[in-house]
C-alpha positions, 0 to 999 in steps of 0.5 A, a space after each residue: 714278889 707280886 706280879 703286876 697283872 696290869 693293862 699290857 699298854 701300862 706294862 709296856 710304856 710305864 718302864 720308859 716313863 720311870 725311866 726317863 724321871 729316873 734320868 740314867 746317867 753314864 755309870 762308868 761304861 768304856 766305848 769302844 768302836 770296832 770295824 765292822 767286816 763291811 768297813 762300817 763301825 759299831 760303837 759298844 759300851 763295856 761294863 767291866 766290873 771285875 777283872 778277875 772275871 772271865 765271864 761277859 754278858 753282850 746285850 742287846 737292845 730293841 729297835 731303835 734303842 741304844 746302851 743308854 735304854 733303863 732295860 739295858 742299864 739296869 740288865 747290867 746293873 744286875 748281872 754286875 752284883 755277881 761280878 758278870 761284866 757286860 758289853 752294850 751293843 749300840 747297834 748301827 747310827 744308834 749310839 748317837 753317831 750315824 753309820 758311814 753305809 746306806 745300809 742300816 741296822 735290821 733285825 736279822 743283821 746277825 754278821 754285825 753281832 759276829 764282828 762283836 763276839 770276834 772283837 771281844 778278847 779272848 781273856 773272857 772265856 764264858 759270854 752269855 747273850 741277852 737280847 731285848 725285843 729286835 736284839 732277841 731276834 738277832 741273838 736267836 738267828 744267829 744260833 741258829 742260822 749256823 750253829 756250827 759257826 757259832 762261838 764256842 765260848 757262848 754258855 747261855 743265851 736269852 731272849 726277852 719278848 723277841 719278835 721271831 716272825 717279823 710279819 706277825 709283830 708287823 701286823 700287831 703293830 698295826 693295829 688301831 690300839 697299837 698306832 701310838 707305837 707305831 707312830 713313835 717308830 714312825 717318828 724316830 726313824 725319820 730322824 735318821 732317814 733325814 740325816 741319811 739324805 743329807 749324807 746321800 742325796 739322791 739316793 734316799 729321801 723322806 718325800 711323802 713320809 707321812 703316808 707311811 703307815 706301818 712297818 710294811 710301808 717303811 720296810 718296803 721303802 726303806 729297810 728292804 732296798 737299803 739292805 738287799 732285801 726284795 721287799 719288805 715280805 722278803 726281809 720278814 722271811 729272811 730276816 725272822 728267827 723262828 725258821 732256825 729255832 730247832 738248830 740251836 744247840 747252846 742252852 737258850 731261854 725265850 721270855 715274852 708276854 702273851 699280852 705282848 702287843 708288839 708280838 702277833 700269834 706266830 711270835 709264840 712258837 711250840 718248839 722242840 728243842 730241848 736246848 730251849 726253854 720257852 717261857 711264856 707269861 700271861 702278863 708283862 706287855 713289852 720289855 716290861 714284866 713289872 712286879 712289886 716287891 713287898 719286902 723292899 716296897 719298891 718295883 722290880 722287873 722279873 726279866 732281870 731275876 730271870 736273867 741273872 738265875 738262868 745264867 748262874 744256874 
């Protein structure tokens, strides 16, 4: 296996190239929708492979993906060669049905990620974590927000490239070489803003959208206000992870790329925790750790050996 030591930019927008020629298709998920505490719903997509099993692997995706994303897909496609069942979260108003609330999904939203372990039977008696980018975030601070309420039946969780200080990823992703991402979000999140408008006019609108620049601009207007948050400073302190890391105590692995260009200095934390491995690449860009195979000849994606070794171990 030959890592690729590539441009970040190539790691990072390549896989999602490969992935829409690839064309996923359904491949054989169960939706199942459950309340949310809140009275909202979410969607998630149960990859059951082996009824014998007892072991179940949530994952979940990054900001503004869904159970359809390659990394999600092929993450399950990989822990099923070992007969490890998945669940795919869609996290609210992206499973392609829009949420009943006004608040929306964030990145600290760790109650919605409660109601999905609490909604998952009994009969699987070991679940792994993994969360992608935003989703990492989620799975971190809520082991560590709380450690005593924490599930009991959770083994092993990771984190691929999660952005554990939101206002340094915000400051990454504003920089001129990183402003085709951050017109994307940009982009996308106005799609639901607009849908939101039509389900609660006069209380949220796209008026002037195009003056929004940055995450600090969408999080001041939007995300901060729907959520209960003061202001976007707000919701990045409350929301990051990296302030709850030492309390883990459930067997956790952090995977990101020092060449990430979604994550800032503060998202590489040293941390003393002897519950977390730290695993830090010098290439990989976002969610995509690509390398070349030289006995099959073909790609692969080293988070996902990582994710399958680290939960069999």
């Amino acid at each position: 296996m030959i890592p690729l030591r590539t441009n970040p930019h190539f790691q990072t927008i390549f896989p999602i190239l490969l992935a829409k020629i690839s064309n996923h298709k359904d491949f054989g998920f169960k939706r199942i929708t459950i309340d949310t505490s809140d009275g909202d719903f979410i969607d998630l997509d149960y990859f059951l492979v082996d009824s014998r099993s007892t072991q179940i692997a949530v994952l979940i995706h990054g900001l503004e993906g869904s159970s359809k994303d390659a990394y999600m897909i092929n993450t399950a496609k990989t822990l099923a060669s070992k007969s490890i069942n998945s669940v795919l979260v869609n996290l609210r108003s992206c499973s392609g049905r829009l949420n009943k609330h006004l608040a929306t999904y964030h990145s600290g939203k760790t109650e919605d990620l409660r109601d999905i372990l609490a909604s998952i039977d009994n009969y699987f008696s070991e679940v792994y974590l993994v969360g992608f980018s935003i989703g990492g975030n989620i799975v971190l601070k809520y082991l560590g927000e709380d450690f005593r309420q924490v599930d009991p039946r959770i083994k092993k969780a990771i984190a691929i490239c999660p952005p554990v200080n939101l206002k340094s990823s915000a400051e990454a992703l504003s920089r001129p070489n990183t402003k085709i991402y951050m017109n994307n979000f940009l982009s996308n999140l106005r799609r639901k803003i607009r849908r939101k408008q039509k389900m609660f006019p006069g209380l949220i609108n796209d008026n002037n959208y195009f003056q929004l620049k940055n995450f600090f601009d969408y999080d001041n207007r939007y995300t901060a206000p729907l959520n209960g948050f003061v202001d976007a400073h707000d919701y990045w302190q409350q929301a990051s992870s990296d302030q709850y890391l030492e309390n883990i105590k459930v067997k956790t692995v952090i995977l990101s790329a020092l060449d990430d260009p979604f994550l800032g200095p503060e998202c590489f934390p040293e941390i003393q925790n002897s519950h977390i491995q730290c695993v830090y690449t010098p290439h990989g860009g976002h969610l995509g750790f690509m390398a070349f195979d030289n006995k099959q000849l073909k790609l692969r994606f080293l988070y996902q050996d990582l994710i399958l070794s680290f939960f069999l171990d």
